[in-house]
Kinemage of the C-alpha trace (Angstrom):
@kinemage 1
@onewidth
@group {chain A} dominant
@subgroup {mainchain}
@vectorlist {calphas} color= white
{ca unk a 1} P 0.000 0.000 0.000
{ca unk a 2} L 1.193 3.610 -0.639
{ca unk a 3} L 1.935 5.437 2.541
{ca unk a 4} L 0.037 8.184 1.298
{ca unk a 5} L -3.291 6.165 0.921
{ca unk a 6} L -5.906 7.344 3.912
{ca unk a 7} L -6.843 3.632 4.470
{ca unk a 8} L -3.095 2.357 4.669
{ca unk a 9} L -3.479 1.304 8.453
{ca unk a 10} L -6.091 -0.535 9.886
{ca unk a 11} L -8.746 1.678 11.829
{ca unk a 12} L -12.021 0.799 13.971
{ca unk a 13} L -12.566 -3.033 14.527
{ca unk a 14} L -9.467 -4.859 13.891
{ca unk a 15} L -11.044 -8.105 13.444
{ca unk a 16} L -10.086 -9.876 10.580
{ca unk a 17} L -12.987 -10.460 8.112
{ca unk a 18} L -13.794 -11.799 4.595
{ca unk a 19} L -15.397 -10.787 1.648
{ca unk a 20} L -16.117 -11.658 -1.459
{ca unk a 21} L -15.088 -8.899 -4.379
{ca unk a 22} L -16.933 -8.081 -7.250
{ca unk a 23} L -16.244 -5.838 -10.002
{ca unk a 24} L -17.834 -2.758 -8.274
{ca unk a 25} L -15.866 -3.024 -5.391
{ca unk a 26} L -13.436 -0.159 -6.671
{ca unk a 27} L -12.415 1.520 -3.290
{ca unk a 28} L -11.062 -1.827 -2.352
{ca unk a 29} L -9.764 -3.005 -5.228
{ca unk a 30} L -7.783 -0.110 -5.962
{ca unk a 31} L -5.877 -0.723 -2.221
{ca unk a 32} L -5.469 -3.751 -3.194
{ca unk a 33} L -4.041 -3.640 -6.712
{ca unk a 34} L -1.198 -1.208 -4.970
{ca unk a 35} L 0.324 -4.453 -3.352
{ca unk a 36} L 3.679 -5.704 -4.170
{ca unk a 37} L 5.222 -8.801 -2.207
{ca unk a 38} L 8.892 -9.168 -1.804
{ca unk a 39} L 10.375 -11.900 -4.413
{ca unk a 40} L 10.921 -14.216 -1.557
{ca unk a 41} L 7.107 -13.901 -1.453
{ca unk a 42} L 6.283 -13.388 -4.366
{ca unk a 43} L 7.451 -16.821 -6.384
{ca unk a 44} L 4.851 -18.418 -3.870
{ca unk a 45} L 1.890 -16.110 -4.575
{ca unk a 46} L 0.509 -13.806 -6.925
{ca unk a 47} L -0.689 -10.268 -5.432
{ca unk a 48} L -4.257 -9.000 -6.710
{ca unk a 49} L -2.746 -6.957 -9.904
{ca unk a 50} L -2.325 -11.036 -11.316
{ca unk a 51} L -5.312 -12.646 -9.489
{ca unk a 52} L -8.219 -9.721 -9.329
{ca unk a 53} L -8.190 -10.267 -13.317
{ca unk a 54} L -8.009 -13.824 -13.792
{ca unk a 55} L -11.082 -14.185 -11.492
{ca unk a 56} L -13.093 -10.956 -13.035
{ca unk a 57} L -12.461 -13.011 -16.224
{ca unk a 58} L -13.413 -16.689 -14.528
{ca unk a 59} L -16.845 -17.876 -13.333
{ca unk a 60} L -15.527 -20.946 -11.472
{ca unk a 61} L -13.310 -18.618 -9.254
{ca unk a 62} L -13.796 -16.050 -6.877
{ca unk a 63} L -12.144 -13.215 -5.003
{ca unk a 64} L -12.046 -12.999 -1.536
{ca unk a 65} L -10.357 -9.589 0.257
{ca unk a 66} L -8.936 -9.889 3.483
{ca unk a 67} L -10.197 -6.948 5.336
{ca unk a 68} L -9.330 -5.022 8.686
{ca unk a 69} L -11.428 -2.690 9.777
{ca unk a 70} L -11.828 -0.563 6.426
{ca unk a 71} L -8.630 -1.496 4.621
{ca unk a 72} L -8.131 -4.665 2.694
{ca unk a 73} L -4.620 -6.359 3.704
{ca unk a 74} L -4.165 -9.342 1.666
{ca unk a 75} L -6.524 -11.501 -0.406
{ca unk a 76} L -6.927 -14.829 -1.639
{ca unk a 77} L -8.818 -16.534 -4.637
{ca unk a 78} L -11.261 -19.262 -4.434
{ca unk a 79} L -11.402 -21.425 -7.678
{ca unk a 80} L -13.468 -24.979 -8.535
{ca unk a 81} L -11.418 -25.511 -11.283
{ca unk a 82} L -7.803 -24.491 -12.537
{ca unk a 83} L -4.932 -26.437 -11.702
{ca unk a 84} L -7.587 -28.237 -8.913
{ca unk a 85} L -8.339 -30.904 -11.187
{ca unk a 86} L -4.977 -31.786 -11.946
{ca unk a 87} L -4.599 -33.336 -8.343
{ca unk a 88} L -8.293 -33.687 -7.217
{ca unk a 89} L -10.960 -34.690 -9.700
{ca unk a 90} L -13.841 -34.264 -6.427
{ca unk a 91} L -16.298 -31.569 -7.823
{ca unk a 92} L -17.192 -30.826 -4.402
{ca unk a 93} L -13.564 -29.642 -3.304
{ca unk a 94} L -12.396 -25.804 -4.222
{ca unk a 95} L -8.850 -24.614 -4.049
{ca unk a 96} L -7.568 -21.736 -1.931
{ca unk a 97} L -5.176 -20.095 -3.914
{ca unk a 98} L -2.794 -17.246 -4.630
{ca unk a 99} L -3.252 -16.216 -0.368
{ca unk a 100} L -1.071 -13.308 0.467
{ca unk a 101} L -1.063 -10.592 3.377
{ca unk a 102} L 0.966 -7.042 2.164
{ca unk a 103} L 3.927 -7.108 4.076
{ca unk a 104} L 2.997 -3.702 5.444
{ca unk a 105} L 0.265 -5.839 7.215
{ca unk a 106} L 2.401 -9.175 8.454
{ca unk a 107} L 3.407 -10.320 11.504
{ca unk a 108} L -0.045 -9.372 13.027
{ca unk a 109} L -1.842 -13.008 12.921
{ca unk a 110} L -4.112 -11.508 10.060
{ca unk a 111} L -3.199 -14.588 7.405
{ca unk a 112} L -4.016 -16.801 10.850
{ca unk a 113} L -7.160 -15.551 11.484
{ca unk a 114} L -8.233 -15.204 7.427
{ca unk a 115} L -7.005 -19.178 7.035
{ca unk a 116} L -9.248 -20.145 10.063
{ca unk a 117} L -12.479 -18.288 8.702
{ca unk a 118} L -12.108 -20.028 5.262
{ca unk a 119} L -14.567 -23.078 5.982
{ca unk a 120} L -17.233 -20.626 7.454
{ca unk a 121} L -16.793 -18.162 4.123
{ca unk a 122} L -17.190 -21.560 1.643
{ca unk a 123} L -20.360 -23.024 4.115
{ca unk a 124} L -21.979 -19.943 3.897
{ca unk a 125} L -20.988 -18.533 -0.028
{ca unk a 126} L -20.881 -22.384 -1.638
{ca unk a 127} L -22.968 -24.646 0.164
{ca unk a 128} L -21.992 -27.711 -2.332
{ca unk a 129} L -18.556 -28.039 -1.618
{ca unk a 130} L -17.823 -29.814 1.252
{ca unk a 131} L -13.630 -29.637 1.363
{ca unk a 132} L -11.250 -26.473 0.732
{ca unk a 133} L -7.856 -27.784 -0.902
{ca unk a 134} L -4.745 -26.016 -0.668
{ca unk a 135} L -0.813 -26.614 -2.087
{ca unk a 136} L 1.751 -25.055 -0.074
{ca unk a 137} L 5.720 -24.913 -1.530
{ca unk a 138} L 7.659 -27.198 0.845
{ca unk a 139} L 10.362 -24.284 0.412
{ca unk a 140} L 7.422 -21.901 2.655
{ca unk a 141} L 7.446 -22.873 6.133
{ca unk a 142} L 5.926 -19.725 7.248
{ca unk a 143} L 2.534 -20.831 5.138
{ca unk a 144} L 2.873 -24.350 6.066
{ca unk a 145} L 2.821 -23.439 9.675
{ca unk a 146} L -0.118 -20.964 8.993
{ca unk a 147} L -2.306 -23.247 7.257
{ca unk a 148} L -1.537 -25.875 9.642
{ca unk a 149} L -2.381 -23.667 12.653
{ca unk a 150} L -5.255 -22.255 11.088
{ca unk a 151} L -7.194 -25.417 10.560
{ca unk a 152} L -6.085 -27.499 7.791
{ca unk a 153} L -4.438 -30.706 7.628
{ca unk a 154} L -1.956 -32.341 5.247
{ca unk a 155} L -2.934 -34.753 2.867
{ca unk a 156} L 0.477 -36.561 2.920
{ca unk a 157} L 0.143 -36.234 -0.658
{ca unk a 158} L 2.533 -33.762 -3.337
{ca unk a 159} L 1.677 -31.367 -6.391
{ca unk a 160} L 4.911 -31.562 -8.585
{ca unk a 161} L 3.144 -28.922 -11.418
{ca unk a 162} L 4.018 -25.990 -9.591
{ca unk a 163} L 6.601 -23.429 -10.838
{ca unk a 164} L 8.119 -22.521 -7.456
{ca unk a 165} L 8.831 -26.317 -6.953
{ca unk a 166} L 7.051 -29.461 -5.207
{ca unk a 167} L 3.918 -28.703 -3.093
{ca unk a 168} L 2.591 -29.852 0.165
{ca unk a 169} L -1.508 -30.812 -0.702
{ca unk a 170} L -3.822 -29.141 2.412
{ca unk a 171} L -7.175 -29.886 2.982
{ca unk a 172} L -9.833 -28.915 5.753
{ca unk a 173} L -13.723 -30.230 5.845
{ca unk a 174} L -15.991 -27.255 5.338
């Protein structure tokens, strides 16, 4: 986020809550296209400048903003298809994807408490899927630790398709 943006800190209610973008969400969606992640970050995740128009573009995936009081943080992308069905062919399991935080909001337990509201968000936005699958580089402890804490379990199993390198497969019952 810019430092000169009137929404760059959290203000008000500092609990962490979801929701789902559309198209006319501009105020939002112009914070959040101002993210950048670090390239340590970055070859793990793509920021909402890369995932805001894939899922504008894509029916079987959604947008989800991480918000804090009134400023998004991070975001994350919820999609029944894509690279899903590469590891998972059950139509009632959606992958979490492309989950970041902007580093000018980490450290805080915001990822923690997004990650832990996930099954709630799918139960109440996509009452036909029952599981929420995830891949996680084995190279990003930080996310593995996350994910872990936040709910989800691994699956023992590996996605070898991914660019950054081979991929722990989470999963949590919604």
């Amino acid at each position: 986020m810019t430092a000169s943006s009137p929404l760059s800190e959290p203000t008000g209610d500092s609990a962490v809550r979801l929701v789902r973008l559309t198209e006319a969400d501009t105020r939002w969606r112009d914070i959040l296209m101002t993210h950048e992640l670090p390239a340590e970050q970055s070859r793990f995740a793509a920021t909402a400048s890369t995932s805001l128009p894939l899922g504008d573009a894509d029916p079987n995936r959604v947008s989800v903003a991480i918000v804090v009081g009134d400023v998004p943080v991070g975001m994350f992308a919820l999609d029944r298809d894509g690279y899903l069905r590469e590891f998972d062919p059950d139509p009632k399991a959606i992958l979490l994807r492309a989950f970041y935080v902007a580093p000018a909001h980490q450290g805080r337990g915001y990822a923690r408490a997004a990650v832990a509201q996930v099954a709630d968000f799918v139960r109440a936005h996509a009452p036909e899927i029952n599981r929420v699958v995830l891949t996680v580089n084995q190279a990003n402890p930080a996310a593995i630790r996350s994910y872990l804490a936040s709910g989800f379990s691994d699956t023992g199993e590996m996605y070898l398709g991914g660019d950054a390198g081979p991929q722990h497969v989470f999963e949590t019952l919604v």
